[in-house]
C-alpha positions as CSV (number, residue, x, y, z in Angstrom):
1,X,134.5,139.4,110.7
2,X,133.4,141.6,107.9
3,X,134.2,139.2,105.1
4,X,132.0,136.6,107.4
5,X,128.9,138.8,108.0
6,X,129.0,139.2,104.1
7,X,129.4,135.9,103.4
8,X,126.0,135.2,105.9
9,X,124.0,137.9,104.2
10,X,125.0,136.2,100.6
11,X,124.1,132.7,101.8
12,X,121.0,133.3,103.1
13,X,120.3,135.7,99.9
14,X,120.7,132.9,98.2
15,X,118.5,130.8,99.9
16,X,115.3,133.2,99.8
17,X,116.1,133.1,96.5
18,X,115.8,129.0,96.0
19,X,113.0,128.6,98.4
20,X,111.0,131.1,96.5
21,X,112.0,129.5,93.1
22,X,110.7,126.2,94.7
23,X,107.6,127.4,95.8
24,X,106.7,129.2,92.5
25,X,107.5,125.7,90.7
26,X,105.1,123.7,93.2
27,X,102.2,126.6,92.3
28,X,103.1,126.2,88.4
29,X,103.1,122.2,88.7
30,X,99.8,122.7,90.9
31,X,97.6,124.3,88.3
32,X,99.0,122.8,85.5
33,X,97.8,119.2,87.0
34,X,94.9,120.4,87.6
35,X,94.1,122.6,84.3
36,X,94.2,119.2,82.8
37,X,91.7,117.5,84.9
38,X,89.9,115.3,82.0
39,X,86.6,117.4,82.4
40,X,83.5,115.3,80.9
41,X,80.0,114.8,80.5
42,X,78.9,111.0,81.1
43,X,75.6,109.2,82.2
44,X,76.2,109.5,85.6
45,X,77.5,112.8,85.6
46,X,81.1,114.2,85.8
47,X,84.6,114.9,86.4
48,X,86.1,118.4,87.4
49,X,87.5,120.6,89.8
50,X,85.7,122.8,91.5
51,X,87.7,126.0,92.3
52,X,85.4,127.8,94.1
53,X,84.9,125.1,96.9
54,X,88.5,123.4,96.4
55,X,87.4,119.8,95.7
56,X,86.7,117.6,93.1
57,X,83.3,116.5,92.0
58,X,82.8,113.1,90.4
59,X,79.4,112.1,90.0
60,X,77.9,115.1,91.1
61,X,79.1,114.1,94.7
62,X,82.8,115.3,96.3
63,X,85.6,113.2,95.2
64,X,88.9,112.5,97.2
65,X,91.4,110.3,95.6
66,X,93.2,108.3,97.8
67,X,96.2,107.1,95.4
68,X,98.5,104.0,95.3
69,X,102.2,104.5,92.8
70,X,102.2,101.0,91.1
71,X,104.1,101.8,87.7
72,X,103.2,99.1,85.4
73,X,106.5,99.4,83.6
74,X,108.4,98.1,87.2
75,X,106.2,95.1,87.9
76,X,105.9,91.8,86.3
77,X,102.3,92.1,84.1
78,X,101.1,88.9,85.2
79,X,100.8,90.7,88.7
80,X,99.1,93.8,87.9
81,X,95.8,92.2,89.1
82,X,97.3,91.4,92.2
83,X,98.8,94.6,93.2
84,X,95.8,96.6,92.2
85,X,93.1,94.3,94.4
86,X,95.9,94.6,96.6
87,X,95.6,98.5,96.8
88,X,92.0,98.3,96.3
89,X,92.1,96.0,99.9
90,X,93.7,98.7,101.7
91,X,91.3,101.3,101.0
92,X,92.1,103.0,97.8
93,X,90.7,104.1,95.1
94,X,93.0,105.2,92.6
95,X,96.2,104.1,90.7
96,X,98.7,106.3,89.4
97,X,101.9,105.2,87.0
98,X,104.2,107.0,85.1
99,X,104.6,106.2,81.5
100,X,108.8,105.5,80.9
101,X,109.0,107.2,77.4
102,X,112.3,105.4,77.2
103,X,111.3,101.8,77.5
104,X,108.8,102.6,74.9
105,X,110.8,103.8,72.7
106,X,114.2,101.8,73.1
107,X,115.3,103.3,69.5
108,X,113.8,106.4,67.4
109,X,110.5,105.4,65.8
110,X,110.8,101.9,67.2
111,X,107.9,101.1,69.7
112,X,106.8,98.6,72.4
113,X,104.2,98.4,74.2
114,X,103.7,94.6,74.9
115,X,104.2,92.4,77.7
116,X,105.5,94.3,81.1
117,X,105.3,97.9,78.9
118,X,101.5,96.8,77.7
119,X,100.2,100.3,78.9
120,X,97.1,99.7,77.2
121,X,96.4,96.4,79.2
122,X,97.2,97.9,82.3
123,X,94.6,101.0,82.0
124,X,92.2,98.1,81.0
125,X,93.0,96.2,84.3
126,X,92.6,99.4,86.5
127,X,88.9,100.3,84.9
128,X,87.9,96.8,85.5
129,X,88.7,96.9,89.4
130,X,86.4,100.0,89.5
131,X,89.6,102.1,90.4
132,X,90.3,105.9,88.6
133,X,93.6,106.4,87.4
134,X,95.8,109.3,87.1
135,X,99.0,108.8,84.2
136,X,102.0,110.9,84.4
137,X,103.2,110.7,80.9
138,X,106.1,113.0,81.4
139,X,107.9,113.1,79.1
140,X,110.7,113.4,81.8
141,X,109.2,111.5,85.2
142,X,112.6,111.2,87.0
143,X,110.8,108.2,89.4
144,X,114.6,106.9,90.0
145,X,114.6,105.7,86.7
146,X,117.0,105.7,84.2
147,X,117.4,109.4,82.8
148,X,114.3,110.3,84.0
149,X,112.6,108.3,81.2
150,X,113.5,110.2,78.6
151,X,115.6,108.2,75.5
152,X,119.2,108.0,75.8
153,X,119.3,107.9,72.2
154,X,118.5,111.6,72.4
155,X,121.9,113.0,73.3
156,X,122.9,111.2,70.0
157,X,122.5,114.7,68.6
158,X,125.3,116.9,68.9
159,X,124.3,120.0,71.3
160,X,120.6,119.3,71.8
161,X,119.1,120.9,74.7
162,X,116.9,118.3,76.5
163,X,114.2,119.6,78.4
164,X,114.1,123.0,76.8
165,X,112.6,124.3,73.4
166,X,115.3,123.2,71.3
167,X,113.3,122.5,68.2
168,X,114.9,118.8,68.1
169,X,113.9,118.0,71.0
170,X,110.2,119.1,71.0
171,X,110.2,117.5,67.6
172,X,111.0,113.5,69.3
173,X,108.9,114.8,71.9
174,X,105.8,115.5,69.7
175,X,106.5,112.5,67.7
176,X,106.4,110.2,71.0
177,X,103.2,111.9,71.9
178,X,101.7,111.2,68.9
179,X,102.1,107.8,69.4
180,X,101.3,107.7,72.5
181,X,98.1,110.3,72.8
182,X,96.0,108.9,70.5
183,X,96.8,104.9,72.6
184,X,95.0,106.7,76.3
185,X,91.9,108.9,74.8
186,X,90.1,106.2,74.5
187,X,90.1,105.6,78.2
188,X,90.0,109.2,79.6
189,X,87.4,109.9,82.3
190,X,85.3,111.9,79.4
191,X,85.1,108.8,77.1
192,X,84.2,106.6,79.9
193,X,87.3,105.5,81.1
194,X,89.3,105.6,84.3
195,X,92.0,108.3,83.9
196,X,90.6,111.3,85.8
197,X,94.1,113.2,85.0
198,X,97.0,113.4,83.2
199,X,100.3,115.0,84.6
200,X,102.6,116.6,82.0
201,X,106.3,116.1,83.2
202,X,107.7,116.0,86.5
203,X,109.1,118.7,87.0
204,X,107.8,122.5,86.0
205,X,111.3,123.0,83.8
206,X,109.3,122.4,80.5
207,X,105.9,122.7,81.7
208,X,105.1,125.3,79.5
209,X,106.2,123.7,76.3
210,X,104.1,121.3,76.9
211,X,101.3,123.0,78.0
212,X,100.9,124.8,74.5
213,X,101.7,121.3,72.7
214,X,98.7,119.7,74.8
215,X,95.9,122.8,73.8
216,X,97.3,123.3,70.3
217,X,96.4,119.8,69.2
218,X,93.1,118.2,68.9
219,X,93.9,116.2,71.2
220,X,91.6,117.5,74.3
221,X,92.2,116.7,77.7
């Protein structure tokens, strides 16, 4: 009876342990979502988070985003218009989509982005049904999708340590990002665009990484 009171104590140990793991990731993944809310000044006034009364503030007036998943990448292009004025119908007013780093980027350095992985297109369709759009550019989305988007091409190098700060794989990281950054600034909510925010990964694991590769470049969200 011994060994099983010990065995209880251990087990539920170790599950304080997870649940208080867990919870710390949720707060991490929390405030880094919304540390980069894409904070701007427009005409009509602006987009940002305001702490001290927990909302968001678009236009000078309380935003609430009522969200629809429709990841471009999954869904014929020729009925993107259709879904979105579908989701529009219903009573929302934003679209969110991961970006699938390895459909981009089938091979290193080789990129597409026409057709069904037109990301470009897509954004352009979401601003012109009036709709705000949040992008989840991972680069690891898991979404029940193939290696959680990231390139299988990546374990092509011998002991790499994916989703850590193994300096090759920050280094295809970065180089996907450059590609990729400089493609959505034009339509962030501070140049007039629709995306309100951007979500770095999916999961907090390399959060932080990214975190300092997001404020260390000129790229500002």
């Amino acid at each position: 009876f011994g060994l099983i009171f010990s065995w209880a104590d251990n087990l539920k140990a170790s599950l304080q342990f997870r649940n208080r793991c867990f919870l710390k990731m949720c707060f991490i993944f929390v405030n880094v979502l919304l540390a980069l809310v894409a904070v701007s000044q427009v005409e009509s006034g602006e987009f940002y988070v305001d702490w001290k009364n927990d909302r968001f503030v678009m236009d000078d007036e309380t935003f609430q985003y009522v969200s629809a998943g429709m990841h471009y990448f999954r869904i014929p292009h020729q009925y993107w218009e259709q879904r979105i004025n579908a989701a529009k119908s219903a009573g929302l007013n934003t679209i969110q989509t991961y970006v699938a780093w390895n459909a981009h980027e089938p091979e290193p350095g080789v990129y597409n982005f026409e057709g069904d992985l037109d990301i470009v297109e897509f954004i352009k369709t979401v601003q012109a049904h009036d709709m705000a759009l949040i992008l989840r550019v991972g680069p690891y989305i898991c979404g029940e999708w193939n290696f959680g988007g990231l390139p299988p091409w990546l374990l092509g190098t011998p002991g790499i340590q994916i989703r850590t700060q193994d300096s090759r794989f920050m280094k295809a990281v970065n180089s996907w990002l450059n590609v990729l950054l400089p493609m959505i600034e034009p339509y962030l909510f501070a140049n007039d665009g629709p995306i309100i925010m951007v979500q770095v990964t999916n999961i907090a694991l390399e959060i932080y990484n990214l975190r300092m590769r997001f404020r260390s470049e000129s790229f500002q969200l």
